[in-house]
Backbone as a printed PyTorch tensor [residue, N CA C, xyz], in Angstrom:
tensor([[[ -5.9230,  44.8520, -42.3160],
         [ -4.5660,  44.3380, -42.2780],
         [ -3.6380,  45.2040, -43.1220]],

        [[ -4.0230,  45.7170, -44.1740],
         [ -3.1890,  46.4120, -44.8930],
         [ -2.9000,  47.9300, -44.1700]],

        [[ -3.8560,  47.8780, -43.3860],
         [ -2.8730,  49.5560, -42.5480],
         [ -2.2880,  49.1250, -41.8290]],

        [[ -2.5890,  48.0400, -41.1620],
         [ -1.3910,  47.4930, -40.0460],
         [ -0.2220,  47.6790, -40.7950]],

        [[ -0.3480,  46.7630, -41.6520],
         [  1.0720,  46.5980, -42.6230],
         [  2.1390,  47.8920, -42.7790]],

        [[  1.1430,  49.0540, -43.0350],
         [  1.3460,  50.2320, -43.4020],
         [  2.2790,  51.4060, -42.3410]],

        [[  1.6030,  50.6090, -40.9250],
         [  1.8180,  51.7470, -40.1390],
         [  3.7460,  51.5410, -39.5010]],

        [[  4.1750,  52.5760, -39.7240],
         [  5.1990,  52.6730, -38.9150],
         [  5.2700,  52.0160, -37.4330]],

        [[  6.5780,  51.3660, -36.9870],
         [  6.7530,  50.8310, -35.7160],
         [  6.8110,  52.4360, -34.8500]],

        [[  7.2670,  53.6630, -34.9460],
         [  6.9750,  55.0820, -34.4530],
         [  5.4660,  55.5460, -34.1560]],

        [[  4.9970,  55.0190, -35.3730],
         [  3.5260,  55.1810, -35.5760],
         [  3.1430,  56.6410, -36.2810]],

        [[  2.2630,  56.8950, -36.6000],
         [  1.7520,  57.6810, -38.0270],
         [  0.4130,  58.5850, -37.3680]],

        [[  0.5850,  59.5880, -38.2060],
         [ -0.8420,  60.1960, -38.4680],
         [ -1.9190,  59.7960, -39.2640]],

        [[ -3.2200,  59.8220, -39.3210],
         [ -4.1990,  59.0040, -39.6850],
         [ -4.0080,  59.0530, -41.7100]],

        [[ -3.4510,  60.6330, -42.0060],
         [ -3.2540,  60.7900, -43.2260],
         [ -2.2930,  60.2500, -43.0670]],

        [[ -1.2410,  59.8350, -42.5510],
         [ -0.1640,  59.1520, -43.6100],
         [ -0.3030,  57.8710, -44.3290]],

        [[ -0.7330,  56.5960, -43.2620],
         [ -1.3780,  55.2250, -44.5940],
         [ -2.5440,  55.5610, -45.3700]],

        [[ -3.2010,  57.1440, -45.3130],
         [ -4.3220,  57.1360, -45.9130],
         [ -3.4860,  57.7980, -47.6160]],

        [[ -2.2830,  58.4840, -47.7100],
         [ -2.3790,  58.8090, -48.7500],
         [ -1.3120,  57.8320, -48.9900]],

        [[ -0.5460,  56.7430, -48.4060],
         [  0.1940,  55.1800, -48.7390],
         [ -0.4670,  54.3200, -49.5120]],

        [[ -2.0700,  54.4870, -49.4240],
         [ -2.9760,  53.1780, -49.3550],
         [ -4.1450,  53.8350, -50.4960]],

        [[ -3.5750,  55.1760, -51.1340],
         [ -4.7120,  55.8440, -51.9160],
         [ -6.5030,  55.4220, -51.7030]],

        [[ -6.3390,  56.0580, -50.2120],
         [ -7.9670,  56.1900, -49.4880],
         [ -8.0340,  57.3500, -49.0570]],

        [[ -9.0800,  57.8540, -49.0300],
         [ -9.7420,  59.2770, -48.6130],
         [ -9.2300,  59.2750, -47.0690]],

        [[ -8.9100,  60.2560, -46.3930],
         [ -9.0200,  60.9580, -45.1180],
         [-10.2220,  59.7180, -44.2210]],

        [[-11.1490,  60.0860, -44.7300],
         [-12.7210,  59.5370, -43.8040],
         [-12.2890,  58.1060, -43.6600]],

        [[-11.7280,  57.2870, -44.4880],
         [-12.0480,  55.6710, -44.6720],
         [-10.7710,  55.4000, -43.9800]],

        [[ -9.9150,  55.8400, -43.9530],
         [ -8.2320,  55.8580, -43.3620],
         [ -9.4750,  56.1260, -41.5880]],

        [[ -9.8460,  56.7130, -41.3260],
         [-10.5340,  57.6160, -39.7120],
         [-11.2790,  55.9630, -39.6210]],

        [[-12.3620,  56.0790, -40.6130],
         [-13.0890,  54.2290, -40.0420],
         [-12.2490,  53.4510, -39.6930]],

        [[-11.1350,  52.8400, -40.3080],
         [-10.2450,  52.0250, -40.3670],
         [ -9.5730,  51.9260, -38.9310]],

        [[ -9.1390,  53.0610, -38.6390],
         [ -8.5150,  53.1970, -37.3010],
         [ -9.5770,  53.1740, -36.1970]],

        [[-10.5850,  53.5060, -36.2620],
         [-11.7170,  53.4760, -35.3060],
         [-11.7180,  51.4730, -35.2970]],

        [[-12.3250,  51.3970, -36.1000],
         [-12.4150,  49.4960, -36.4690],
         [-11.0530,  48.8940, -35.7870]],

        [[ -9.8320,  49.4610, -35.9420],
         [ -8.7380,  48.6150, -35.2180],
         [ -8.2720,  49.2530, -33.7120]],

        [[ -9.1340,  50.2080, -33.5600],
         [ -8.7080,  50.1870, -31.8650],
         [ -9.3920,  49.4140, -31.3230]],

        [[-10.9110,  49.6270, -32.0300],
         [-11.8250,  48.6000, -31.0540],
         [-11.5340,  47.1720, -31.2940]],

        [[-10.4820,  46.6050, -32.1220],
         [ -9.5300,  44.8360, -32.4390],
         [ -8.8900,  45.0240, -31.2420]],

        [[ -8.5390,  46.4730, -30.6870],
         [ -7.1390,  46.4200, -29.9990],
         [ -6.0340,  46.0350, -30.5340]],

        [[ -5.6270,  46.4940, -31.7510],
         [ -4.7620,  46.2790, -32.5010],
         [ -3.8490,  47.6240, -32.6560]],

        [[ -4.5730,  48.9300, -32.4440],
         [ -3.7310,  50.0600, -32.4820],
         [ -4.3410,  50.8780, -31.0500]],

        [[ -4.2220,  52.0370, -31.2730],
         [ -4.4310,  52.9500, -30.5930],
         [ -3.7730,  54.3110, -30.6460]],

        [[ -5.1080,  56.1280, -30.2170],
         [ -5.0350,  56.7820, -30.8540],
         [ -3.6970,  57.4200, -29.8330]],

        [[ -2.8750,  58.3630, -29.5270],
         [ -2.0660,  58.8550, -28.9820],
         [ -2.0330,  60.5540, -29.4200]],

        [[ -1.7660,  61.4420, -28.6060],
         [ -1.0450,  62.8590, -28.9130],
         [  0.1000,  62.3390, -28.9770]],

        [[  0.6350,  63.3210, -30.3020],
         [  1.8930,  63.3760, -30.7110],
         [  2.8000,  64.0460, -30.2940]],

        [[  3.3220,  64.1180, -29.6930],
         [  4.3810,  65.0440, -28.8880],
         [  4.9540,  65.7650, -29.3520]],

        [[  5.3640,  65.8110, -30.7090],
         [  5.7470,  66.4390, -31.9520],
         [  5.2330,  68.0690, -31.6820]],

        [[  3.6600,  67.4230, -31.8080],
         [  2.7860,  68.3860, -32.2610],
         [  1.3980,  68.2750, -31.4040]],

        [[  1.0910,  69.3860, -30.4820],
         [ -0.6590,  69.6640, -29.5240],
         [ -1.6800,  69.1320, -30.5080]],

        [[ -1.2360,  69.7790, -31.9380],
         [ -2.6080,  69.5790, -32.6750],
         [ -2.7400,  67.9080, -33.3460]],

        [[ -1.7950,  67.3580, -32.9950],
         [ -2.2010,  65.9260, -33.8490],
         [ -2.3460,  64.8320, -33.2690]],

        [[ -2.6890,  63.5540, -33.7480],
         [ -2.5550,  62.3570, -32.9500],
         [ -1.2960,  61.7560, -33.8260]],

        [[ -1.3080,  60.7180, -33.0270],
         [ -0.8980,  58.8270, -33.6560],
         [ -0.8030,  58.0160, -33.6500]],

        [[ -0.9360,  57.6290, -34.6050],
         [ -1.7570,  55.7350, -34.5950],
         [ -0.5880,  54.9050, -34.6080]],

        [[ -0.9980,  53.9620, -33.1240],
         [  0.7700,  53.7160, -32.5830],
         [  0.3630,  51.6200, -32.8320]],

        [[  0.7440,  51.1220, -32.7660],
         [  0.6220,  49.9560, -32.7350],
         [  0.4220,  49.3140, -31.6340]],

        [[ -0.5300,  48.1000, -30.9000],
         [ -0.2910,  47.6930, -29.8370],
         [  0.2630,  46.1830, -29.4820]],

        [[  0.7920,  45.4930, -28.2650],
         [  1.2040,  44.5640, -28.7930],
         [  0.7030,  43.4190, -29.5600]],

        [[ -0.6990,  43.8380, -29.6980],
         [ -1.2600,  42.7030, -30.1240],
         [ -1.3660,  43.2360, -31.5060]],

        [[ -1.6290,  44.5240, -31.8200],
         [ -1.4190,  44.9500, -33.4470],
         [  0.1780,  44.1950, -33.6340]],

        [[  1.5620,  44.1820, -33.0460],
         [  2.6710,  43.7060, -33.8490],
         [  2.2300,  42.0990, -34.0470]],

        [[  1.7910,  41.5360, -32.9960],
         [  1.8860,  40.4660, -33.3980],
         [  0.8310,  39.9490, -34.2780]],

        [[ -0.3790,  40.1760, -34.4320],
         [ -1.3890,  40.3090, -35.3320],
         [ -0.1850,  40.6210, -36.9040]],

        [[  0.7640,  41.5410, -37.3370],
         [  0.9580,  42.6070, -38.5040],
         [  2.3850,  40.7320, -38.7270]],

        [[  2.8300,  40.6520, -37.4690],
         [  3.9360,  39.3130, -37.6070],
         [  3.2390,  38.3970, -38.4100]],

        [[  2.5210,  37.4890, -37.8110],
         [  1.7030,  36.4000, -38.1610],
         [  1.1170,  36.9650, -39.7440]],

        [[  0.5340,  37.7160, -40.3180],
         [  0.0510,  38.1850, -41.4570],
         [  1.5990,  38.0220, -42.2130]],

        [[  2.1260,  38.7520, -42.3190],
         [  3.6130,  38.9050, -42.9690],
         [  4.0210,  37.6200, -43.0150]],

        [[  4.3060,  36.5950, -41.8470],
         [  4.1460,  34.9200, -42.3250],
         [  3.1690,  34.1580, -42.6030]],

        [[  1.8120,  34.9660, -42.7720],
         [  1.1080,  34.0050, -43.6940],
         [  1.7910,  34.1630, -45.0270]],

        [[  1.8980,  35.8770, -44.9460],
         [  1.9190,  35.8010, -46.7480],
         [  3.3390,  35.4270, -47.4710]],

        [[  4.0570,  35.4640, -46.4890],
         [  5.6390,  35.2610, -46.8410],
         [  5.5870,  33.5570, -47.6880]],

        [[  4.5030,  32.7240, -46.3680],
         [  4.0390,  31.5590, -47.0630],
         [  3.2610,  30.9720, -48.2820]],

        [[  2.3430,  32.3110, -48.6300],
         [  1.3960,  31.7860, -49.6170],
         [  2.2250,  32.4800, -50.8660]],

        [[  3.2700,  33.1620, -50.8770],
         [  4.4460,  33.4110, -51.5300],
         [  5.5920,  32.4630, -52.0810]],

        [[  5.9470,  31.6770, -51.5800],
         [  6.6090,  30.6690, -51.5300],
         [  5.9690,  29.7850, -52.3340]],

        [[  4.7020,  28.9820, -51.5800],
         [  3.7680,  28.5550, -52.5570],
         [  3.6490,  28.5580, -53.8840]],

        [[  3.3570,  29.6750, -54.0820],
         [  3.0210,  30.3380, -55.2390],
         [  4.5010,  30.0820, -56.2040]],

        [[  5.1750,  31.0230, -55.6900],
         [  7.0660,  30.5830, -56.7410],
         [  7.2840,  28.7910, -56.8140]],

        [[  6.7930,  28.1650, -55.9560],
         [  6.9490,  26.6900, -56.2560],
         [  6.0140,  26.1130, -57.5860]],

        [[  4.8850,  27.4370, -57.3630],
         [  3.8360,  26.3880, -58.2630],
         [  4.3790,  27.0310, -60.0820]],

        [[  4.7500,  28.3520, -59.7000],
         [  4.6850,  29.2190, -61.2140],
         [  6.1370,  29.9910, -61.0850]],

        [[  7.2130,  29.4150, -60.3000],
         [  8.6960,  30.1470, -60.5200],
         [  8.6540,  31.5560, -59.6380]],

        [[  9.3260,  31.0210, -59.3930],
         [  9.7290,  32.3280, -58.9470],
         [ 10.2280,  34.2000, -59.3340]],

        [[ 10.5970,  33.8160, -60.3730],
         [ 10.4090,  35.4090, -61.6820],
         [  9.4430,  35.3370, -61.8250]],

        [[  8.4780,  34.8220, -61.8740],
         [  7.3800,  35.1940, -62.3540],
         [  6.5890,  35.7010, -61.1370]],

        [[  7.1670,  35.2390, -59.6970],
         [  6.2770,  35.8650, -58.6000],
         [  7.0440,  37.3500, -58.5140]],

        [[  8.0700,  37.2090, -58.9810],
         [  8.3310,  38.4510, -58.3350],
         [  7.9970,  39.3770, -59.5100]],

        [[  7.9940,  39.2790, -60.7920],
         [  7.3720,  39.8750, -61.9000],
         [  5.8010,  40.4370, -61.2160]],

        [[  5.2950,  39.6100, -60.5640],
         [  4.0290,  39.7890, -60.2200],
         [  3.8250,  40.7430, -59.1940]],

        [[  4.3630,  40.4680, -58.1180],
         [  4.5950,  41.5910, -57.2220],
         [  5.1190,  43.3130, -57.4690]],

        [[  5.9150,  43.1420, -58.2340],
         [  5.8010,  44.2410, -59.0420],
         [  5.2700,  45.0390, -59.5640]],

        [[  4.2570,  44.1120, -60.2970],
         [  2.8480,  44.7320, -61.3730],
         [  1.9400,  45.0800, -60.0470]],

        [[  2.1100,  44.5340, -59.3030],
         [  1.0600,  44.7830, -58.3030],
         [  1.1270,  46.0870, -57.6610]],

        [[  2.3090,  45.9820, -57.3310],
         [  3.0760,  47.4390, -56.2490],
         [  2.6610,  48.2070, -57.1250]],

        [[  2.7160,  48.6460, -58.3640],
         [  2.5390,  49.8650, -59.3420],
         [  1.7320,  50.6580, -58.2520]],

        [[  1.7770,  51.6510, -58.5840],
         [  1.0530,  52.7280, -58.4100],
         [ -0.6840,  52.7410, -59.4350]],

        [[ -1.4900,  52.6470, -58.9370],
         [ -2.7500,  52.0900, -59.6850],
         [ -3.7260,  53.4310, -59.2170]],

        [[ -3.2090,  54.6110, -58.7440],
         [ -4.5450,  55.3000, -57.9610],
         [ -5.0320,  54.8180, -56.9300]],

        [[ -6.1790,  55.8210, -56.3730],
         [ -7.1700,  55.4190, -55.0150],
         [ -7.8500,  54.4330, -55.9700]],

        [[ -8.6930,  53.6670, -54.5470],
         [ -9.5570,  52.4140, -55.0990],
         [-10.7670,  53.3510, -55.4670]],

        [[-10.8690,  54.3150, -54.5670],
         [-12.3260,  55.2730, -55.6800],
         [-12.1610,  55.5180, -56.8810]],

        [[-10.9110,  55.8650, -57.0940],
         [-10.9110,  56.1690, -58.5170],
         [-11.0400,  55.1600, -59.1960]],

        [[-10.4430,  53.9230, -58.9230],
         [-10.4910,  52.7080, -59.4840],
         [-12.0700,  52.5890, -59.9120]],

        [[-12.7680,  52.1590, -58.8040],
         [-14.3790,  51.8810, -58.8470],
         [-15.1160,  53.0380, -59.2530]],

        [[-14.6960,  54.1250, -59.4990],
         [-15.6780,  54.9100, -60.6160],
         [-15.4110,  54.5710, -61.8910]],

        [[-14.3380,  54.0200, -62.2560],
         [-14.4210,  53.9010, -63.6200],
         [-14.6710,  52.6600, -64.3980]],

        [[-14.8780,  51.6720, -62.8220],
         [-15.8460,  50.4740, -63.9030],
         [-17.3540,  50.2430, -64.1450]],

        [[-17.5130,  49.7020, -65.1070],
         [-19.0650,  50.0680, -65.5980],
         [-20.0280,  49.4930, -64.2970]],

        [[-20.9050,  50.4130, -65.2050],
         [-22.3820,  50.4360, -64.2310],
         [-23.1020,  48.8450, -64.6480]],

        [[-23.2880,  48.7530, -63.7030],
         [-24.9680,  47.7010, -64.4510],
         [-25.7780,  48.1710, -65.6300]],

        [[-25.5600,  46.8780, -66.4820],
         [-26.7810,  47.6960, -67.8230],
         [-28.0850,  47.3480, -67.3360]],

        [[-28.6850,  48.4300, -68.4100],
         [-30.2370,  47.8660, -67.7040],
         [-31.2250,  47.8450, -68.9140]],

        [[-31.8280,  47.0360, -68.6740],
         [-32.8760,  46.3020, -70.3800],
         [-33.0340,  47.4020, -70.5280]]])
């Protein structure tokens, strides 16, 4: 869901939500493989350019990317009812930061100790 989110209504090259979404090349390629076969996107030549594709949305990817955007628009709302609303949007904020790839993330938390 989060590349849906990601992808342009024009639609994108496989690197572009891959360096949006700080994921490697390869896992951005699974991702799109996994949502053609949802039928949610699909791959296209770019007209732009012989050598590239792009990952275009289909109608069932918009409406799939709609419905998500009003779940969360809802569990948003929610949320500012339960804990204010500055404080959701304080939160959203901290979130958006810029945090690195999730690899980088997960190399740097600890290992399992071991007796």
């Amino acid at each position: 869901m989060t590349l849906l989110n990601q992808l342009p209504s024009e639609g994108a090259s496989i690197a572009e939500p891959a360096r949006r979404l700080g994921v490697s090349a390869p896992t951005a390629h699974q991702w799109v493989h996994e949502l053609v076969a949802a039928g949610v996107v699909t791959v296209e030549s770019d007209p732009r350019s012989a050598r590239s594709k792009l990952v275009l949305l289909t109608a069932a990817g918009v409406r799939r990317r709609e419905e998500t955007m009003q779940l969360l628009a809802g569990l948003e709302a929610t949320l500012a009812g339960r804990i204010g609303t500055d404080t959701v949007i304080a939160l959203r904020a901290a979130l958006e930061e810029p945090w690195g790839s999730p690899e980088s993330a997960a190399a740097e938390l600890p290992g399992p100790s071991t007796p």
